[in-house]
C-alpha positions in Angstrom: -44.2 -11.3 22.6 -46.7 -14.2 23.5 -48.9 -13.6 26.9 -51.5 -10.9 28.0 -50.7 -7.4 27.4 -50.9 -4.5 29.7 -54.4 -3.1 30.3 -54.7 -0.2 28.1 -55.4 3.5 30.6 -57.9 5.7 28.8 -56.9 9.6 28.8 -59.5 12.3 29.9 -62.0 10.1 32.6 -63.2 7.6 30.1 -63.6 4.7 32.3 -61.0 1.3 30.7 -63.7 -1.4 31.2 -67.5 -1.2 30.8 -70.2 -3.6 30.9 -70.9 -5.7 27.3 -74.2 -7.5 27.6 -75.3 -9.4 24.1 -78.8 -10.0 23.6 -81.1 -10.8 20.6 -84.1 -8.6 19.6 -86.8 -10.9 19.2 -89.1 -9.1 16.5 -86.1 -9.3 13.4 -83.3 -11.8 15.1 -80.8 -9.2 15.0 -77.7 -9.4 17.3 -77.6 -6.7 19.7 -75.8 -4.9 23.0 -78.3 -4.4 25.4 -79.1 -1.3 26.5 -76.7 0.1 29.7 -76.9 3.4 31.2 -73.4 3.9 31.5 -72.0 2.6 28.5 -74.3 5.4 26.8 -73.0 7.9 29.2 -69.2 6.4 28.3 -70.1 6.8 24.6 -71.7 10.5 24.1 -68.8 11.5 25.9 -65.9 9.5 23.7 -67.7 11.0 20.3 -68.1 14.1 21.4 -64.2 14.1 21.7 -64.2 12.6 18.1 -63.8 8.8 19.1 -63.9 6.7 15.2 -64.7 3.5 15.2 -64.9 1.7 11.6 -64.3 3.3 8.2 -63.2 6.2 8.1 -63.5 7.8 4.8 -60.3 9.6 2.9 -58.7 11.5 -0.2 -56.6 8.4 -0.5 -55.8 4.6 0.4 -58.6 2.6 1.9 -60.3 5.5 3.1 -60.9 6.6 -0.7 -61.6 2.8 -1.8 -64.9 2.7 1.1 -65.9 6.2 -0.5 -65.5 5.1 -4.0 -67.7 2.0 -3.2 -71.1 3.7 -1.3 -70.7 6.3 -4.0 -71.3 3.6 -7.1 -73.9 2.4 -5.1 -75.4 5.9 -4.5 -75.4 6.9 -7.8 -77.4 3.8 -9.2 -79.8 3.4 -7.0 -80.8 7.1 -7.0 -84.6 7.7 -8.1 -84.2 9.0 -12.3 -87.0 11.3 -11.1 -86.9 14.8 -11.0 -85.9 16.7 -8.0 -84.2 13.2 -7.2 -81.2 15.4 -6.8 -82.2 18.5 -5.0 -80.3 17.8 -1.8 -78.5 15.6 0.9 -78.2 15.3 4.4 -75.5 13.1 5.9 -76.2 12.1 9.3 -72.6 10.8 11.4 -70.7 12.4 8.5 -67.5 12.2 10.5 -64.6 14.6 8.4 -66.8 15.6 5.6 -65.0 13.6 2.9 -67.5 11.8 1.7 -70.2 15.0 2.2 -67.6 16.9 -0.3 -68.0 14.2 -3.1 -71.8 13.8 -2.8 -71.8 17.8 -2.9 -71.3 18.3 -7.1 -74.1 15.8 -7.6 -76.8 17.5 -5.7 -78.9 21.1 -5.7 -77.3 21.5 -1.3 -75.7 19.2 1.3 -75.5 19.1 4.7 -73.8 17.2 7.0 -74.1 16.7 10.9 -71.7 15.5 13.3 -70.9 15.1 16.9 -67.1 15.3 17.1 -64.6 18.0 16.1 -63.8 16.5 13.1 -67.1 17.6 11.1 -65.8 21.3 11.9 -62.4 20.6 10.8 -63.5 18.6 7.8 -66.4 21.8 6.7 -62.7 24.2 6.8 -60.9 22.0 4.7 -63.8 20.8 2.1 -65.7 23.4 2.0 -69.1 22.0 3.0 -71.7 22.5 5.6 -71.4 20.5 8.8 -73.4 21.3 11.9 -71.8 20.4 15.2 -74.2 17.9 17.0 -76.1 14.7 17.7 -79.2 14.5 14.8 -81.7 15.8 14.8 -80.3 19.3 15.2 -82.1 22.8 15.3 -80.5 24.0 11.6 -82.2 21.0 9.7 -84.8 23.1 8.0 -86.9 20.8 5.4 -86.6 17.8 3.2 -84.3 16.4 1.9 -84.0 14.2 -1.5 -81.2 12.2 -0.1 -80.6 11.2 3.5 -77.0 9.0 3.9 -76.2 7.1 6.5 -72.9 5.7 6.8 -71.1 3.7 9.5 -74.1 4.8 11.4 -77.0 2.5 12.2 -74.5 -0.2 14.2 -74.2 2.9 16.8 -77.8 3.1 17.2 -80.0 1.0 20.2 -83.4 1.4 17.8 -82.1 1.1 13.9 -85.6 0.8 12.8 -87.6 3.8 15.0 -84.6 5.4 14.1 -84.7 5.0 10.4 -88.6 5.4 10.8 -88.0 9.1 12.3 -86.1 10.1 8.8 -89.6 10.2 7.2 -90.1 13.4 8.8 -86.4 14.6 6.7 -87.3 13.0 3.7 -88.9 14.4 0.6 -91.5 12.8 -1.4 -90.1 10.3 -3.5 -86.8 10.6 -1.6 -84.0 7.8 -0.8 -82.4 7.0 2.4 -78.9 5.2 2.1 -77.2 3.2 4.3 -74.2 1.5 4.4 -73.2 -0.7 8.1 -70.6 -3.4 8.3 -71.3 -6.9 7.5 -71.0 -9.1 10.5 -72.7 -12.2 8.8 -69.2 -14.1 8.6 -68.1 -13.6 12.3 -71.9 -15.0 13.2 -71.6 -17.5 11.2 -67.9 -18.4 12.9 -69.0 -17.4 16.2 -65.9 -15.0 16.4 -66.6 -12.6 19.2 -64.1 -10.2 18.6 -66.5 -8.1 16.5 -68.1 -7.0 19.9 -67.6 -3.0 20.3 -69.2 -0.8 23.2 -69.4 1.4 20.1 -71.7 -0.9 18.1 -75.5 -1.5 19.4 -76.3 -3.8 16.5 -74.8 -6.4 14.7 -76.4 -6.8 10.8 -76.0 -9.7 8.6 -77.8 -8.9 5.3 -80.9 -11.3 6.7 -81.6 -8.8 9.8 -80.8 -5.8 7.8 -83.7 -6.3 5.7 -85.7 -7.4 8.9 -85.1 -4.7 10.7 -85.7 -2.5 7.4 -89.0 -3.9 7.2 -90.1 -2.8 10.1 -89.6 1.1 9.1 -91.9 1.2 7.3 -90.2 2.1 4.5 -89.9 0.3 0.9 -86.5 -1.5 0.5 -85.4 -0.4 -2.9 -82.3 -2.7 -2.6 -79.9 -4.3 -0.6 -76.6 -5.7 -0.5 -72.9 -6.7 -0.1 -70.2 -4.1 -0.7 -67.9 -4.5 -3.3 -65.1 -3.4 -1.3 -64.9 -3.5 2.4 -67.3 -5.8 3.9 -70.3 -4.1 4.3 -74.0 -4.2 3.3 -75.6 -1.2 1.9 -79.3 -0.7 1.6 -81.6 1.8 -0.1 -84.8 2.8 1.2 -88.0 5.0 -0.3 -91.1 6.4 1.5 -93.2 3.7 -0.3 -95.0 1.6 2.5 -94.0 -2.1 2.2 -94.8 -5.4 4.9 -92.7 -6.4 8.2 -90.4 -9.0 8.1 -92.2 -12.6 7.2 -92.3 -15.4 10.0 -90.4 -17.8 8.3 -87.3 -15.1 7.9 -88.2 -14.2 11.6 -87.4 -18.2 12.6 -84.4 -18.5 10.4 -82.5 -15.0 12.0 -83.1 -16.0 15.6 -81.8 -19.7 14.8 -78.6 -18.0 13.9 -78.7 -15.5 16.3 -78.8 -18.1 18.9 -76.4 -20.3 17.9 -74.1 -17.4 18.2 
C-alpha cells in the first residue's frame, strides 16, 4: 500500500524520534552527525540491550559472505613477522562469529562487547568476550591484532579513537577495520543512509583522511569484495596528515551533499 505508514512505537522507554543534525568535520571532509546529548544517552541504552545496526556476521548466508570477505583481507595484509600472530582483540565484536574464526589463526583472542549477544555468542563459540564498552578493566597488554568491525561509523572521534589503540597495540602490530562504504549515496545525495546509530559517514577519500590523522601508518586501504565496505589496515609506523589538496577535494563533496 502507497502513502505514509504508521509511526513505529519503540518498546522499553527508547524515545521514537531524536534529533539528526549533519555536519562536516572540517580537518578530513568527512560527513558526520553532530554531537547530541540525548541521542548518546538514546544509544548506550539501545546497545546495551543488543540494538544491531549493519552486518551482522553468521555461520551462513550473508552473514558468512561479510566474514569470509574481512577475513581474506585479514589474512593478507597481516605483518609475515614473527609474533605477527600472537593475539587479537576485537573491539564491538557483536555474537562472537567472527572472534571464533580469527581464534585458530592466533596465539589468544578476545573480544569485547556491549550487548548480550557477546555473552551468548562466548557460550556457543567457545571464545572470550567481556561484557562492556572498550576499554574495559580485563584488557591486560598488547595485542598483535586489534579488529574493528562495523565499528568506527558508531564513533563521534574515529581518529582519537583509533589513536588511543596505540596503547593496545604491540610493536609491529596491525589494526583492522572494516566500516561501510557510503561514497555512492554521497555521491547521489541519497539521504537514507542517515542512522542515529552512525556518527560518521566514510567514502574511501575521508577514510584515509581521517586515518592520517592517527598517527598511524596506512598499510592499505580499500573496497570490499563483497558487501560494500572499505577496509583499512593500519601499523604503529608514524606517517603525515591528510595533504591540502585531498583536504579541498573531501569538503567539496562533503558539501555538495
Amino acid at each position: 500500500m502507497w502513502g505514509a505508514q504508521a509511526t513505529p512505537h519503540n518498546p522499553h522507554g527508547f524515545p521514537n524520534t531524536l534529533p539528526f543534525t549533519l555536519g562536516i568535520d572540517e580537518t578530513t571532509g568527512l560527513l558526520i552527525q553532530l554531537p547530541d546529548a540525548v541521542v548518546e544517552e538514546a544509544l548506550t541504552k539501545a546497545y546495551e540491550a543488543g540494538s544491531v545496526l549493519g552486518s551482522n556476521v553468521a555461520e551462513d548466508g550473508i552473514g558468512r559472505q561479510y566474514a569470509d570477505d574481512f577475513l581474506d583481507f585479514i589474512t593478507r595484509t597481516l605483518d609475515p613477522g614473527p609474533g605477527s600472530r600472537a593475539s587479537v582483540l576485537e573491539i564491538g565484536c557483536g555474537n562472537g562469529y567472527l572472534l571464533s574464526r580469527m581464534q585458530p589463526l592466533f596465539g589468544s583472542a578476545i573480544g569485547i562487547e556491549p550487548g548480550p549477544q557477546g555473552r551468548q555468542g562466548a557460550a556457543r563459540y567457545g571464545v572470550k568476550i567481556v561484557q562492556g564498552f572498550f576499554p574495559v578493566p580485563e584488557l591486560a597488554g598488547q595485542y598483535s591484532a586489534i579488529v574493528l568491525m562495523s565499528v568506527l561509523e558508531h564513533v563521534q572521534d574515529p581518529a582519537n579513537f583509533v589513536s588511543g589503540l596505540c596503547d593496545y597495540l604491540a610493536p609491529q602490530g596491525r589494526i583492522f577495520i572494516s566500516v561501510p562504504n557510503e561514497g555512492a549515496y554521497i555521491d547521489n545525495g541519497d539521504v537514507s543512509t542517515l542512522f542515529h546509530e552512525h556518527w560518521s559517514y566514510f567514502d574511501l577519500r575521508t577514510l584515509r583522511a581521517t586515518m592520517a590523522r592517527t598517527g598511524l601508518r596506512i598499510v592499505t586501504d580499500c573496497e570490499s569484495a563483497f558487501g560494500g565496505s572499505l577496509y583499512a589496515c593500519l601499523s604503529d609506523d608514524a606517517t603525515e596528515g591528510a595533504t591540502t589538496d585531498s583536504l579541498h577535494d573531501n569538503l567539496r563533496v562533503a558539501r555538495a551533499y
